[in-house]
Phi, psi and omega in degrees: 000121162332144157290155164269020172211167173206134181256136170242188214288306194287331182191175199227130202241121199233118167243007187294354180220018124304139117327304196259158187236158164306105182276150162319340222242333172267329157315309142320325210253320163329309204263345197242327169301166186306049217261349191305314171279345189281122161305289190227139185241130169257084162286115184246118186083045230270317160074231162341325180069022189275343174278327170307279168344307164309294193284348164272358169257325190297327196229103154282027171228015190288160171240143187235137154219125183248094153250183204198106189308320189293146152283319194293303176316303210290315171311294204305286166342300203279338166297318197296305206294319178313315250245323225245182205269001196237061158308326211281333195247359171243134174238119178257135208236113185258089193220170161261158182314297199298359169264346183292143168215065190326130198268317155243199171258153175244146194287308166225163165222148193214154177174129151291080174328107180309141195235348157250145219252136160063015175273140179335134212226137160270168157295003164276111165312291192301304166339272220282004165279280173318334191226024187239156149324277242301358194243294168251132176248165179305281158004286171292324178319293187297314174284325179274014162303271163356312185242060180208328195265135229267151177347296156234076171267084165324134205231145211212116199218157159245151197184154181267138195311328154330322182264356231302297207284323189301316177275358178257320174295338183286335187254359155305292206306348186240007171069037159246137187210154188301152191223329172205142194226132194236088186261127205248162199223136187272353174195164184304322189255003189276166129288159175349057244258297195216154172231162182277169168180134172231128192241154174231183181263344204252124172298115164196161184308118156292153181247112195254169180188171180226158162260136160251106142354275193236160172277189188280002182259008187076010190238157208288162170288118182312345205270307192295319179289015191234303193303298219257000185268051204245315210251292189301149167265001157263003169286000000 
């Protein structure tokens, strides 16, 4: 059985009416997007609320809106938000993407994706809501990015490596193109696991670059320890 909770240095993440668990994968996207410039922020699909949350101890002047299509998820959020020291600056919004309509454009939108495409479905609803396409599909991500994102705003995503190419032709087609690209590896000796990516409306050189979890000893990386030792309390 899953904890029903999860603690970081700053706050504490209650997951017991999630589907999706505090992950490796929301963590990484927390501690690595650009957030440093951003005012106003959009977390699309927010499950937990831990990337909201992340990005609001990284930037204490940001404005946060997280949503989240699930109610049960989108409730857990908003207590997690309630709990934690920046409530004032995060708003959990239980809406589907492709119905928000934001009054205003955001500086970043960031989101942790449902990632699998055209894939076998379980019998868990809520599962198979957090972790299939068919509700956000890349297609929608991208496109209602797009007419959400502020002049030079940036849309900041995680993804399994697999899909690389597919997602880099699906957000050309919506005019986002790549700037920077992080493809992280859990050992040295593993292949690729998930890649990082920030997309602008604007053409300019990506910047590629790679992560190692871990080293070829089992021990966490100095690269990995300088990004998450903000969050983890064993960093």
């Amino acid at each position: 059985m899953s904890n029903t909770y999860f603690t970081f240095k700053q706050f504490t993440v209650h997951q017991d009416k999630c589907a999706m668990k505090v992950g490796t994968d929301g963590v990484l996207l927390g501690a690595w997007t650009p957030v440093k410039k951003a005012s106003r922020i959009l977390d699309v699909g927010t499950g937990t609320g831990v990337i909201a949350l992340m990005l609001a101890q990284r930037n204490r002047q940001a404005h946060i809106i997280a949503i989240e299509i699930e109610e049960q998820a989108a409730m857990q959020a908003q207590n997690n938000v309630e709990c934690s020291p920046w409530a004032e600056r995060i708003k959990v919004v239980c809406c589907n993407f492709q119905e928000f309509h934001p009054t205003n454009s955001f500086d970043l939108i960031v989101s942790n994706p449902p990632y699998f495409v055209n894939a076998l479905q379980g019998e868990n609803k809520q599962r198979n809501l957090a972790r299939h396409t068919n509700e956000l599909s890349y297609e929608a991500l991208f496109r209602n990015s797009v007419r959400m994102l502020a002049r030079d705003g940036v849309l900041s995503i995680i993804i399994p490596a697999e899909i690389e190419e597919y997602v880099m032709e699906t957000a050309c087609k919506h005019y986002l193109y790549p700037v920077s690209q992080t493809q992280v590896y859990t050992k040295f000796n593993k292949p690729c696991r998930r890649v990082l990516l920030n997309f602008s409306t604007k053409i300019d050189t990506c910047i590629r670059n790679a992560l190692y979890i871990e080293n070829g000893h089992g021990e966490y990386t100095p690269e990995y320890i300088t990004l998450t030792r903000d969050f983890y309390l064993k960093m």
